[in-house]
N, CA, C and O atoms as a Maestro MAE file, in Angstrom:
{
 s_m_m2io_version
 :::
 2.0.0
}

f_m_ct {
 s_m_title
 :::
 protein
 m_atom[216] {
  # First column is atom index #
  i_m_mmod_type
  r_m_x_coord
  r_m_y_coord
  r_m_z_coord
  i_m_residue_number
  s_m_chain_name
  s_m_pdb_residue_name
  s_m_pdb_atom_name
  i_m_atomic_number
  :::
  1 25 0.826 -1.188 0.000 1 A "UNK " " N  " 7
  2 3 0.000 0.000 0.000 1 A "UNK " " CA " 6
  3 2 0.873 1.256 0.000 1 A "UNK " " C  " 6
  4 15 0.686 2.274 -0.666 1 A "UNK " " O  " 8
  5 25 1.925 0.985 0.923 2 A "UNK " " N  " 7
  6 3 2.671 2.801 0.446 2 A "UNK " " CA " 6
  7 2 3.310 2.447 -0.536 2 A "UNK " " C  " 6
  8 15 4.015 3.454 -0.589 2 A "UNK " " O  " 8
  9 25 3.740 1.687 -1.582 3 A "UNK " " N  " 7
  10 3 4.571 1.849 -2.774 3 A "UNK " " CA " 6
  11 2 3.332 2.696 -3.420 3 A "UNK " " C  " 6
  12 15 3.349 3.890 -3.719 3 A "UNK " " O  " 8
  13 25 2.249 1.767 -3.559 4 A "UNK " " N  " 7
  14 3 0.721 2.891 -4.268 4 A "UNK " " CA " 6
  15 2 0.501 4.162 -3.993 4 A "UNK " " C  " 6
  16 15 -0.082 4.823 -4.853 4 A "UNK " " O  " 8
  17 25 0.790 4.617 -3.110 5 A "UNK " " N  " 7
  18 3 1.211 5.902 -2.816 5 A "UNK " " CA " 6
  19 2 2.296 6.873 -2.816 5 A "UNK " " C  " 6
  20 15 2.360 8.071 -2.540 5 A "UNK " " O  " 8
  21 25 3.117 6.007 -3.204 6 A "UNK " " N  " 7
  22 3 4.405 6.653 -3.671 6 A "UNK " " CA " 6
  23 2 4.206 7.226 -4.982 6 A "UNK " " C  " 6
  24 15 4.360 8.409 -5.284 6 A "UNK " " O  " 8
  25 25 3.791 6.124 -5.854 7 A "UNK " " N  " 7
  26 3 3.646 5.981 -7.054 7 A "UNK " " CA " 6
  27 2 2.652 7.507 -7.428 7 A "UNK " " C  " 6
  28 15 3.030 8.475 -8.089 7 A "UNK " " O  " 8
  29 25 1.434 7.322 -6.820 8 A "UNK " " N  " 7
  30 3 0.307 8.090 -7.128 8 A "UNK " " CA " 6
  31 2 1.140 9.659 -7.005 8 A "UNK " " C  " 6
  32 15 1.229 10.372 -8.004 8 A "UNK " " O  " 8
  33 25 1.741 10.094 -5.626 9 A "UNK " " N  " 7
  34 3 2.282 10.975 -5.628 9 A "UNK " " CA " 6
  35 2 3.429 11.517 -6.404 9 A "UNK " " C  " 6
  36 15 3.937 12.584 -6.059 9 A "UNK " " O  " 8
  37 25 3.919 10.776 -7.548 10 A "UNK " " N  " 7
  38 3 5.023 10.754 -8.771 10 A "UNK " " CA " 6
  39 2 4.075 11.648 -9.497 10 A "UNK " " C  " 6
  40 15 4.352 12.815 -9.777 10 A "UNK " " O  " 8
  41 25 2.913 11.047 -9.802 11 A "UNK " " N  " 7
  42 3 2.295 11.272 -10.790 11 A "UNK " " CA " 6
  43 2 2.050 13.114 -10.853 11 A "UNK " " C  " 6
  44 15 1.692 13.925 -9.998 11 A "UNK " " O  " 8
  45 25 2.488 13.258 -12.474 12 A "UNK " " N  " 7
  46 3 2.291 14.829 -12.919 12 A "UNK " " CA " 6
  47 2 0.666 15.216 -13.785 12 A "UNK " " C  " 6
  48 15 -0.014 14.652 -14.642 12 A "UNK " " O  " 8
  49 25 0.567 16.478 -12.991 13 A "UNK " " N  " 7
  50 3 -0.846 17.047 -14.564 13 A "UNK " " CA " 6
  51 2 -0.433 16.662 -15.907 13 A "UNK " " C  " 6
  52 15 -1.221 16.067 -16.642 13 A "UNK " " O  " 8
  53 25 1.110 17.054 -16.391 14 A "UNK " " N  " 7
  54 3 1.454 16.945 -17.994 14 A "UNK " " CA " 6
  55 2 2.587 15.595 -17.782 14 A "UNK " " C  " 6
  56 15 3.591 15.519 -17.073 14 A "UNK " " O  " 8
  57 25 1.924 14.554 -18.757 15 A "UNK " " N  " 7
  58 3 2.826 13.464 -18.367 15 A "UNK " " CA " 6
  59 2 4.038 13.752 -19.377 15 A "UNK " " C  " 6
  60 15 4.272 12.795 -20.115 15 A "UNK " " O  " 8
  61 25 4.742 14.719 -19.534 16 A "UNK " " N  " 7
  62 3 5.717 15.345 -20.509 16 A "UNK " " CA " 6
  63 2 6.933 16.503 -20.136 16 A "UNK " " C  " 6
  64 15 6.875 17.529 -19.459 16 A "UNK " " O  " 8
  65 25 7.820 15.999 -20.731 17 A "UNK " " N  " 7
  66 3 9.302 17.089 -19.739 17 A "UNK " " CA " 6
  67 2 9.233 18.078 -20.355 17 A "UNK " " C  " 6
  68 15 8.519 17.874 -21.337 17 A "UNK " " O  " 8
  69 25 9.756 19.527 -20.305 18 A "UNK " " N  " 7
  70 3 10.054 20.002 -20.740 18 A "UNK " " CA " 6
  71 2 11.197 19.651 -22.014 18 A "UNK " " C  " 6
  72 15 11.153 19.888 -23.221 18 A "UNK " " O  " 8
  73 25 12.074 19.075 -21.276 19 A "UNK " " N  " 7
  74 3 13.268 18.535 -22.348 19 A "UNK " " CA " 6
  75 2 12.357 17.681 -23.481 19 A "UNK " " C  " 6
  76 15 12.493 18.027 -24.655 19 A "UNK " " O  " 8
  77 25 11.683 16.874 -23.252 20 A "UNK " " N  " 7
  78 3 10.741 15.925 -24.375 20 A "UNK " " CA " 6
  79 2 10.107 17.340 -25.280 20 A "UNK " " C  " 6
  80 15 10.688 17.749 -26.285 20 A "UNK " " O  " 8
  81 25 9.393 17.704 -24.977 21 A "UNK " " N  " 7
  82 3 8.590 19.192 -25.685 21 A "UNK " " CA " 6
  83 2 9.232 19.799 -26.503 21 A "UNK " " C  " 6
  84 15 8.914 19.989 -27.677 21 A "UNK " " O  " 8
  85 25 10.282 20.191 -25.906 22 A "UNK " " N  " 7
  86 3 11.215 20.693 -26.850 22 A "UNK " " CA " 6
  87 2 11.902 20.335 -28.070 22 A "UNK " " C  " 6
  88 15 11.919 21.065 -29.062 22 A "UNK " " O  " 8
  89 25 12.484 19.178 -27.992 23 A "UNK " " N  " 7
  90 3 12.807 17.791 -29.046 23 A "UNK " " CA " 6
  91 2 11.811 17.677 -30.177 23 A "UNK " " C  " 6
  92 15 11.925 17.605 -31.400 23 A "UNK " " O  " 8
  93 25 10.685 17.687 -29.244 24 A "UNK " " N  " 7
  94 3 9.102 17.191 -30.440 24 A "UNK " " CA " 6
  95 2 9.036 18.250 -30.975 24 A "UNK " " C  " 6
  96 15 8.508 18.135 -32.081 24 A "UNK " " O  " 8
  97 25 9.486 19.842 -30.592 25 A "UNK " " N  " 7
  98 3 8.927 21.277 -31.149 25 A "UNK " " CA " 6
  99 2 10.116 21.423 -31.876 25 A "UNK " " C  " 6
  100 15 9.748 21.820 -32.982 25 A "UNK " " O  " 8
  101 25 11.158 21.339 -31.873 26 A "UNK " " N  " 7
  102 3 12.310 21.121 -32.999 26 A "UNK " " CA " 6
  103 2 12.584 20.433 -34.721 26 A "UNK " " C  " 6
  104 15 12.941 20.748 -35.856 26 A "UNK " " O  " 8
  105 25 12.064 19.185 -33.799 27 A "UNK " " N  " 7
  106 3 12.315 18.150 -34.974 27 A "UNK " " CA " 6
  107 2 10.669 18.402 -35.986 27 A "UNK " " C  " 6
  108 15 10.632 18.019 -37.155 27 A "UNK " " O  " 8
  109 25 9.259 19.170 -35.229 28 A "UNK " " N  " 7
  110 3 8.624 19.457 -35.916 28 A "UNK " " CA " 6
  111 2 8.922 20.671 -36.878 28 A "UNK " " C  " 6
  112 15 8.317 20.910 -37.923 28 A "UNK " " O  " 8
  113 25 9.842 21.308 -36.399 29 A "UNK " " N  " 7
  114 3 9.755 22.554 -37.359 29 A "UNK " " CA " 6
  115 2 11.253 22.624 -38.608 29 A "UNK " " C  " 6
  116 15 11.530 23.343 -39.568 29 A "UNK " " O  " 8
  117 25 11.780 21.684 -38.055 30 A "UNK " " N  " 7
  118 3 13.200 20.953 -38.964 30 A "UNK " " CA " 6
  119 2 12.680 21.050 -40.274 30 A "UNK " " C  " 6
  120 15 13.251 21.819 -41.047 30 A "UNK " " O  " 8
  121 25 11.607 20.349 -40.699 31 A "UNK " " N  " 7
  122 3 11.117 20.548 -42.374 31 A "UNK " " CA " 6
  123 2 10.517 21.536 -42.739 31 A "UNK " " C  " 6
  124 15 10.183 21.556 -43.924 31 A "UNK " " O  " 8
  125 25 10.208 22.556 -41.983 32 A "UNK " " N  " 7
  126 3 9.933 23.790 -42.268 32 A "UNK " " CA " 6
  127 2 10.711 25.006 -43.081 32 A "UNK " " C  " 6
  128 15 10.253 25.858 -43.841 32 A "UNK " " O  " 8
  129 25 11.953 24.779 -42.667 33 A "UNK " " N  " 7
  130 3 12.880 25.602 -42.326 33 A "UNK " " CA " 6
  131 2 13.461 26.070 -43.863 33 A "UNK " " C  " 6
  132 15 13.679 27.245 -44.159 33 A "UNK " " O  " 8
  133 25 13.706 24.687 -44.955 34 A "UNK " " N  " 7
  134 3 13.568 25.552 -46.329 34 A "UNK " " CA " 6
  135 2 12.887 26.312 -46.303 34 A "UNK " " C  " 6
  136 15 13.328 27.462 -46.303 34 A "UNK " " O  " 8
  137 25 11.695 26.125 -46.273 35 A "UNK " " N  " 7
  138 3 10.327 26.731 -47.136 35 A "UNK " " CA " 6
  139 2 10.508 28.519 -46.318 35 A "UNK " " C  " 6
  140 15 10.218 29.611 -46.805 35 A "UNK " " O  " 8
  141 25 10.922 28.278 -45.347 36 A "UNK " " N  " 7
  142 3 10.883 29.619 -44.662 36 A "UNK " " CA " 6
  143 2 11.700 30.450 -44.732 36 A "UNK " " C  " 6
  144 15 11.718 31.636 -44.402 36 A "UNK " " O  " 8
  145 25 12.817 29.406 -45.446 37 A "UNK " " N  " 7
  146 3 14.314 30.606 -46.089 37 A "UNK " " CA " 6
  147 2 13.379 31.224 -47.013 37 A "UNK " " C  " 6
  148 15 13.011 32.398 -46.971 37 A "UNK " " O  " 8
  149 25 12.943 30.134 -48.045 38 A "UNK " " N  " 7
  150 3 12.269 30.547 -49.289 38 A "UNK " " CA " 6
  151 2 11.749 32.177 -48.780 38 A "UNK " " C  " 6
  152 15 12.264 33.183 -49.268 38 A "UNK " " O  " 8
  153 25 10.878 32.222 -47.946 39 A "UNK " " N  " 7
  154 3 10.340 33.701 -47.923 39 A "UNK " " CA " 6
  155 2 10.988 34.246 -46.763 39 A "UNK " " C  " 6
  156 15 10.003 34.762 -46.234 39 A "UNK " " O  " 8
  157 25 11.603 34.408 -46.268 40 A "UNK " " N  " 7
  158 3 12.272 35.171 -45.227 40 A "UNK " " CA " 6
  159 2 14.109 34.667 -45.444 40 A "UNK " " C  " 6
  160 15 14.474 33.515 -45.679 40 A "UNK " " O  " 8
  161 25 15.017 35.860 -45.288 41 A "UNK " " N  " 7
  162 3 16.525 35.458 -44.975 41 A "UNK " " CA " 6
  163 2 16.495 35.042 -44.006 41 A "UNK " " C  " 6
  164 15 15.810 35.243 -43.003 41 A "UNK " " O  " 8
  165 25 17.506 34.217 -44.337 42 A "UNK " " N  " 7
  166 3 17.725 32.974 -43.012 42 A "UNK " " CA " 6
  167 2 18.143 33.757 -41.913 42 A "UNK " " C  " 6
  168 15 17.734 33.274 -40.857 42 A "UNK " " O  " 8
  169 25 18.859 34.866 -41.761 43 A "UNK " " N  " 7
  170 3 19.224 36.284 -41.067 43 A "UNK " " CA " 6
  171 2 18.202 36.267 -40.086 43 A "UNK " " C  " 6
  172 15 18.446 35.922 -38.930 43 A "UNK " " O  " 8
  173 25 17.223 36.571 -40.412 44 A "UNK " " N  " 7
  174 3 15.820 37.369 -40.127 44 A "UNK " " CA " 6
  175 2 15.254 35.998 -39.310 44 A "UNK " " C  " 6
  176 15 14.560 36.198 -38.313 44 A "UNK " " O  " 8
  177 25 15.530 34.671 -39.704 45 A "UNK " " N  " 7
  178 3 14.682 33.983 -38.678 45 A "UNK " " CA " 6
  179 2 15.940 33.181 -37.874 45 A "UNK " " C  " 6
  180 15 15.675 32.439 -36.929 45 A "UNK " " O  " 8
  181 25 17.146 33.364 -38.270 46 A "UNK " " N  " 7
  182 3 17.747 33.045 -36.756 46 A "UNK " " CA " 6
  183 2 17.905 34.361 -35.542 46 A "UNK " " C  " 6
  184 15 18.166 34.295 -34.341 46 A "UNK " " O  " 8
  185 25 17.664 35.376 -36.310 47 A "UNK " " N  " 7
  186 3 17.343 36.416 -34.833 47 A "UNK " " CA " 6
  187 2 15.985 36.054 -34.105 47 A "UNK " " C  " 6
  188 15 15.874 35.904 -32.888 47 A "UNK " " O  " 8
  189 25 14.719 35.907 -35.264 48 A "UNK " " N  " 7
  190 3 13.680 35.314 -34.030 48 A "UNK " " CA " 6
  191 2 14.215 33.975 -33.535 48 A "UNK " " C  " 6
  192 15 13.488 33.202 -32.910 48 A "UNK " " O  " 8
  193 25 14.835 33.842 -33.672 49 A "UNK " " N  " 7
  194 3 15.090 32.178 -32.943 49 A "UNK " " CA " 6
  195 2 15.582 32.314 -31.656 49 A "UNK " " C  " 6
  196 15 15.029 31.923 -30.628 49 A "UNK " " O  " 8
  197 25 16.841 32.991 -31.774 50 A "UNK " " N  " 7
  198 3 17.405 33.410 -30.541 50 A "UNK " " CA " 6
  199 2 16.871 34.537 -29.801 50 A "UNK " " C  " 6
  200 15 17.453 34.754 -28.739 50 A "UNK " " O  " 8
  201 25 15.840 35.363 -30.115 51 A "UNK " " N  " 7
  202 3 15.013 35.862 -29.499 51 A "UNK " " CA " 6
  203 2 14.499 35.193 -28.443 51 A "UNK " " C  " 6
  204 15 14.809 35.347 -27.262 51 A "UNK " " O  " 8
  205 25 13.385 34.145 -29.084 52 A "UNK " " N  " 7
  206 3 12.448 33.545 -28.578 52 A "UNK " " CA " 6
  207 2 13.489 32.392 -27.448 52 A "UNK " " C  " 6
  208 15 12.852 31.681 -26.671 52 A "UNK " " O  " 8
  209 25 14.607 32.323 -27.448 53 A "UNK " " N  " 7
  210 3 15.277 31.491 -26.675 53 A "UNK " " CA " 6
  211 2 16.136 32.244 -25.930 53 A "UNK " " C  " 6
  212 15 16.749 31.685 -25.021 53 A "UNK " " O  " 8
  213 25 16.326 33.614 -26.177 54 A "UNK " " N  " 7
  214 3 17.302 34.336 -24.805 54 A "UNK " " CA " 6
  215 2 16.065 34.749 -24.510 54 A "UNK " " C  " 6
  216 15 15.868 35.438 -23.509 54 A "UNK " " O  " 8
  :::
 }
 m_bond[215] {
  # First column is bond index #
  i_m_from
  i_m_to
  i_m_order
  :::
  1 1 2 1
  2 2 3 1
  3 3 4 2
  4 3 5 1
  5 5 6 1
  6 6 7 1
  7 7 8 2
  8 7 9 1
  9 9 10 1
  10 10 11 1
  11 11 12 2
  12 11 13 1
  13 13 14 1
  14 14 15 1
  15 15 16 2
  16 15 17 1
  17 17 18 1
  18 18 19 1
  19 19 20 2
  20 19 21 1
  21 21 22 1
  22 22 23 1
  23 23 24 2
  24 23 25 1
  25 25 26 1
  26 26 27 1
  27 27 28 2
  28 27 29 1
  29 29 30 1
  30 30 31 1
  31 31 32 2
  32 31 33 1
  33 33 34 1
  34 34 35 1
  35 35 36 2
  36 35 37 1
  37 37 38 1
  38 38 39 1
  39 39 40 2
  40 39 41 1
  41 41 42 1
  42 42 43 1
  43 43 44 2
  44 43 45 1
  45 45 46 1
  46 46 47 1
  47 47 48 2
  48 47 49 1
  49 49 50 1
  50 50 51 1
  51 51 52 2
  52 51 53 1
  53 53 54 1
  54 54 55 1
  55 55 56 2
  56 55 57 1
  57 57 58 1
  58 58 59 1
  59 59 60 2
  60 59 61 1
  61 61 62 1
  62 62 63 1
  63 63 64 2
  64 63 65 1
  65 65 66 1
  66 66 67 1
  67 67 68 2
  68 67 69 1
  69 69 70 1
  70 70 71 1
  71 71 72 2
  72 71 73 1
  73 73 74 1
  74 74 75 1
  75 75 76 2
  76 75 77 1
  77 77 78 1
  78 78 79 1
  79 79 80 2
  80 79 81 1
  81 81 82 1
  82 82 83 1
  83 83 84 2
  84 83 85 1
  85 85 86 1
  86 86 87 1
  87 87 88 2
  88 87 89 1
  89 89 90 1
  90 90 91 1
  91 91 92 2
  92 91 93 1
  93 93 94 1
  94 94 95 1
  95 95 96 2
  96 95 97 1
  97 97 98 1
  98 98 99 1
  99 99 100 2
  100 99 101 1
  101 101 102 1
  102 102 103 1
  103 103 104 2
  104 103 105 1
  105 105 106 1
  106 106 107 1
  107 107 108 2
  108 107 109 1
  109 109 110 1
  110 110 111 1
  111 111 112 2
  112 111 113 1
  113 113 114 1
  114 114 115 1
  115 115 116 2
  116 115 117 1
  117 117 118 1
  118 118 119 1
  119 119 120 2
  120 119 121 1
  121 121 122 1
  122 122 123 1
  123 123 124 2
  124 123 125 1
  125 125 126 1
  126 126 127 1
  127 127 128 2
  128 127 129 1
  129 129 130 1
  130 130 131 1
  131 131 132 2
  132 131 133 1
  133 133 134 1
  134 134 135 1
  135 135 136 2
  136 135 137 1
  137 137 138 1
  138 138 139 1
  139 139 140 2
  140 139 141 1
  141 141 142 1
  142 142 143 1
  143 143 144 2
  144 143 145 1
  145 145 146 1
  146 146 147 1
  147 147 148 2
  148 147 149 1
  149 149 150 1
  150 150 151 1
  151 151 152 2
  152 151 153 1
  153 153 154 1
  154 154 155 1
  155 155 156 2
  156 155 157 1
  157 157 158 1
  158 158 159 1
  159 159 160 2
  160 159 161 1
  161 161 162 1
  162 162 163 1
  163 163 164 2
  164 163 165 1
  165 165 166 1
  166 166 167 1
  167 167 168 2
  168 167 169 1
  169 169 170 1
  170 170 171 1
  171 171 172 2
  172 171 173 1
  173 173 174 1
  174 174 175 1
  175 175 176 2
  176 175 177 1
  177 177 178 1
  178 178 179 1
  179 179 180 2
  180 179 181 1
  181 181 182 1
  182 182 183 1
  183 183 184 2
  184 183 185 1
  185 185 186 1
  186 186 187 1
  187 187 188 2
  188 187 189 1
  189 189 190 1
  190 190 191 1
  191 191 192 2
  192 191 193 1
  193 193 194 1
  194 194 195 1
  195 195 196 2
  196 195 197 1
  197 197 198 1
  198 198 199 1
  199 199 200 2
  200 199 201 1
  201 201 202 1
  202 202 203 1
  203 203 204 2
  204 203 205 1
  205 205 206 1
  206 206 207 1
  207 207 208 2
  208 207 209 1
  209 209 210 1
  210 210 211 1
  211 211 212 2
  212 211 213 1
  213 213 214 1
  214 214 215 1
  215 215 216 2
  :::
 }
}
């Protein structure tokens, strides 16, 4: 009975890491990233990049 309660108390609202999220929000936008030179310099979206990450 307290391992079941150990357990229960592990348990998170988002069963997901930050570190996982991030990985999945990366590798989703990886094939993007031509198409977005295509209309924007690559200039212009590695400053929002490092924007949005400093």
């Amino acid at each position: 009975m307290g391992n079941s309660y150990g357990l229960v108390r592990k348990v998170r609202v988002i069963p997901i890491e930050l570190t996982d999220f991030i990985g999945i929000a990366l590798l989703s936008v990886l094939p993007a990233l031509p198409l977005a030179a295509t209309v924007m310099p690559v200039s212009e979206i590695l400053k929002g990049v490092l924007r949005l990450l400093g």
